[in-house]
C-alpha positions in Angstrom: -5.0 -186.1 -70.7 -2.0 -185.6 -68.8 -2.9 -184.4 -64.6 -1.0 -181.2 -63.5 1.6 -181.8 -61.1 0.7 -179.6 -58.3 4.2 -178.2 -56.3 4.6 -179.5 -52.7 3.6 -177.0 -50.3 5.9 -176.2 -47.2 4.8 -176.8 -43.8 3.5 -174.0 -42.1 6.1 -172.6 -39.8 4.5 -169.4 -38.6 3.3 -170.1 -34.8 5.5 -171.1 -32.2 4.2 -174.7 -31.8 4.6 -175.3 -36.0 8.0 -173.8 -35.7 8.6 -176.3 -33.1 7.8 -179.2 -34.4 9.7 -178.9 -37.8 12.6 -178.1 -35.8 12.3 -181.3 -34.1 11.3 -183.3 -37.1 14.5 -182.0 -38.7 17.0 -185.3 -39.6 19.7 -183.7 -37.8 18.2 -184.1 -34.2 16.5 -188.0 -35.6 18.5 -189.5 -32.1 15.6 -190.4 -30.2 17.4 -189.7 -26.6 18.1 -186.5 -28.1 14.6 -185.4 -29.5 13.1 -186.9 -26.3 15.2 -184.0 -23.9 14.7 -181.5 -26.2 11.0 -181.8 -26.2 10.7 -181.7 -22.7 12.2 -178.2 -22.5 10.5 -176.8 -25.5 7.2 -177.8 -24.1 7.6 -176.1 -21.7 8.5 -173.5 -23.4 5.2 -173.2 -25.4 3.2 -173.1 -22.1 4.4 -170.1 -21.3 5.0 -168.4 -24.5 1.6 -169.8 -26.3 1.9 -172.2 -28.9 -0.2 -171.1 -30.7 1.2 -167.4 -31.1 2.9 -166.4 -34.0 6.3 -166.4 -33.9 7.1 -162.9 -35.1 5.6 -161.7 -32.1 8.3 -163.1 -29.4 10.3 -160.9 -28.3 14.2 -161.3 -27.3 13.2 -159.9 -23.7 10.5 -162.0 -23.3 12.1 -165.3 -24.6 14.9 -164.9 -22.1 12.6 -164.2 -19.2 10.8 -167.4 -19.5 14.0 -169.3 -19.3 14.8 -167.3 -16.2 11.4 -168.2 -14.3 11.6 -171.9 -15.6 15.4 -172.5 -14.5 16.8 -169.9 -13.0 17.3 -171.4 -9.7 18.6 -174.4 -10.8 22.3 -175.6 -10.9 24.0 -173.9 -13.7 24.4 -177.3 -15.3 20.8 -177.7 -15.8 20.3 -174.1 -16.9 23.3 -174.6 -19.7 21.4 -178.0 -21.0 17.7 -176.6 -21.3 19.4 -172.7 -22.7 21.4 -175.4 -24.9 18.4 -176.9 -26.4 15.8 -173.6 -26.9 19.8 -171.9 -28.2 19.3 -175.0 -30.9 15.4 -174.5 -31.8 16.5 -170.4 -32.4 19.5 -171.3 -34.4 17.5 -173.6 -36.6 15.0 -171.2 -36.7 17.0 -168.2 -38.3 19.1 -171.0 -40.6 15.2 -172.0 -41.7 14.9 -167.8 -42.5 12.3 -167.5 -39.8 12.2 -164.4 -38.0 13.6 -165.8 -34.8 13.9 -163.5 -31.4 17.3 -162.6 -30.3 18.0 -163.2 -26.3 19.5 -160.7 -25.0 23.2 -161.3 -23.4 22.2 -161.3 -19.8 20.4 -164.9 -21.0 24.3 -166.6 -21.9 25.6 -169.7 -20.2 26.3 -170.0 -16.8 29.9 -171.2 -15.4 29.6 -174.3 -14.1 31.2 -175.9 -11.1 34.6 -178.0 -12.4 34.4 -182.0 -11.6 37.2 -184.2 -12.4 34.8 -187.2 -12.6 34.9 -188.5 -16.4 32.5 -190.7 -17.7 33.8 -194.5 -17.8 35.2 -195.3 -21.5 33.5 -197.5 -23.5 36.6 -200.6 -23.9 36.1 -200.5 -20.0 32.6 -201.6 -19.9 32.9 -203.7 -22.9 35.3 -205.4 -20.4 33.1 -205.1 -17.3 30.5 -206.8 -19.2 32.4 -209.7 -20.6 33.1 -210.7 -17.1 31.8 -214.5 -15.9 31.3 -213.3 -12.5 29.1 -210.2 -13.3 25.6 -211.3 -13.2 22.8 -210.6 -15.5 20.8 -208.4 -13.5 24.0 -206.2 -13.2 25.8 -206.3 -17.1 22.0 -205.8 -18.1 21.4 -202.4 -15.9 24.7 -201.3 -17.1 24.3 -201.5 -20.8 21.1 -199.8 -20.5 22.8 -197.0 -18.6 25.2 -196.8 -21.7 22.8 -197.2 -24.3 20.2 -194.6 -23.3 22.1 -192.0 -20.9 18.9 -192.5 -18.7 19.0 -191.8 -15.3 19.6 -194.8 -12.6 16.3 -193.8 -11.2 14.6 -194.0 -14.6 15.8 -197.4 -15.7 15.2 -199.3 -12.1 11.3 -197.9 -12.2 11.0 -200.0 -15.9 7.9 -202.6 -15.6 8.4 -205.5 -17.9 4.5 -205.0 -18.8 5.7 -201.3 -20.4 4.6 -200.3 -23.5 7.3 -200.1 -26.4 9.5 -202.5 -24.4 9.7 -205.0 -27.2 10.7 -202.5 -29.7 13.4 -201.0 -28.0 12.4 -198.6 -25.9 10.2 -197.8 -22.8 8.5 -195.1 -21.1 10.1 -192.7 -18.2 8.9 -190.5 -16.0 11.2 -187.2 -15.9 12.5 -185.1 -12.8 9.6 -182.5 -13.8 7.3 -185.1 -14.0 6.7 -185.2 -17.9 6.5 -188.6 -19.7 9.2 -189.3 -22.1 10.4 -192.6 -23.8 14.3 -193.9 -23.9 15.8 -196.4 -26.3 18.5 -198.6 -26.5 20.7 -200.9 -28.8 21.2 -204.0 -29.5 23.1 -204.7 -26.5 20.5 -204.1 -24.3 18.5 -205.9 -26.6 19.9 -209.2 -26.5 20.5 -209.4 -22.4 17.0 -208.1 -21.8 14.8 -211.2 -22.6 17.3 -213.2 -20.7 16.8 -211.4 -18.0 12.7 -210.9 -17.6 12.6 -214.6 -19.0 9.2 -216.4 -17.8 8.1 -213.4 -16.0 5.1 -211.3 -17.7 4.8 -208.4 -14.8 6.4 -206.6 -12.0 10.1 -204.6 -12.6 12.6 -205.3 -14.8 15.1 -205.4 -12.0 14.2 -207.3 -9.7 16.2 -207.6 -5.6 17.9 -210.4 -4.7 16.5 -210.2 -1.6 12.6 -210.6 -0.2 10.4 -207.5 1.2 9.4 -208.3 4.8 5.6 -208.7 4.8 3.5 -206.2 5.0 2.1 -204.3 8.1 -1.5 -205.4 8.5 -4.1 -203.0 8.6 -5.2 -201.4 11.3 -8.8 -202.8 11.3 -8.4 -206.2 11.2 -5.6 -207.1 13.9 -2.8 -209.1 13.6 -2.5 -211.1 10.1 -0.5 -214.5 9.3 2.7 -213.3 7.8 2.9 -215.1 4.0 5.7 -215.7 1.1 6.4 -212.6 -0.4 8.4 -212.3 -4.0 11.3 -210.2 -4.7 11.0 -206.4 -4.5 12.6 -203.9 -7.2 15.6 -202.9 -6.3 
């Protein structure tokens, strides 16, 4: 007796948080970096929409006002960026035949301010990092810059004791203060355990130089000053 083959059924795509999720489950948005900063601003999102409301019932008008409240008084840079990545959930949405809102025009990008600073070509720090006289600490920071587009702020706060940090990749803490995780290549990967070599805790990057000691506290009077290691830098 031969079993029916039963027809796989579609994921459920009808409330905002469902519609969300396939969208970033989708293979064209599989870069972690990218799935990481689009998740940030769609979560948001959903906080103030309701995740779990049905789709249908968004409206154009009230999809664009959210946006407003959430970014509207931010550099028009960072409102291009997030509109960029709820513009990509929508678009995904109506290719997906769901019935996506429409923002009105009033919610279009905003002209940003011209800078003639270009990011530094790739041959040039391939050549940076080849250098003799660069040392570790340094051609380490600045492959991980390269690799995960992170923030410098981001990167320096990495504890070697982080979760994830053996498999590429390691959690940050965002300018909003949500948790996300960055990842990085192979060349990251091979300077890495050079660098945090025979060390099990404290940061990543560690100072050349030594913190000063420590004030002592008020309650106990003066304290013998004692051998400090080196601070993060």
């Amino acid at each position: 007796m031969t079993g029916k083959i039963m027809p796989l059924r579609a994921p459920d795509t009808s409330t905002i948080q469902a519609a969300a999720d396939a969208f970033l489950s989708s293979p064209r948005y599989a870069n972690p970096n990218t799935r990481r900063g689009y998740t940030g601003v769609l979560d948001r999102l959903l906080a103030g929409l309701g995740a779990s409301r049905p789709l249908a019932e968004v409206s154009g008008e009230e999809l664009a006002g959210l946006p407003e409240q959430l970014w509207g008084q931010r550099a028009p840079a960072t409102w291009n960026r997030n509109r960029g990545a709820v513009t990509a959930w929508l678009s995904w949405c109506t290719a997906s035949r769901l019935p996506a809102p429409v923002p009105p025009a009033s919610a279009g990008r905003r002209r940003e301010h011209l800078n003639a600073t270009r990011a530094v070509p790739r041959p040039a720090i391939d050549r940076a990092l080849s250098r003799r006289d660069v040392p570790l600490r340094e051609k380490t920071l600045w492959r991980m810059l390269d690799e995960t587009a992170a923030r410098a702020s981001e990167v320096l706060a990495l504890n070697i004791d982080d979760p994830g940090l053996d498999a590429r990749r390691a959690p940050v803490r965002s300018k909003g203060g949500d948790t996300g995780w960055i990842c990085w290549g192979s060349g990251t990967a091979h300077l890495l355990p050079r660098l945090i070599r025979g060390r099990h805790a404290g940061p990543v990057f560690l100072s050349e130089r030594r913190p000063g000691p420590a004030p002592p506290p008020r309650s106990q009077g003066p304290v013998p000053c004692h051998r400090t290691g080196p601070a993060r830098v």
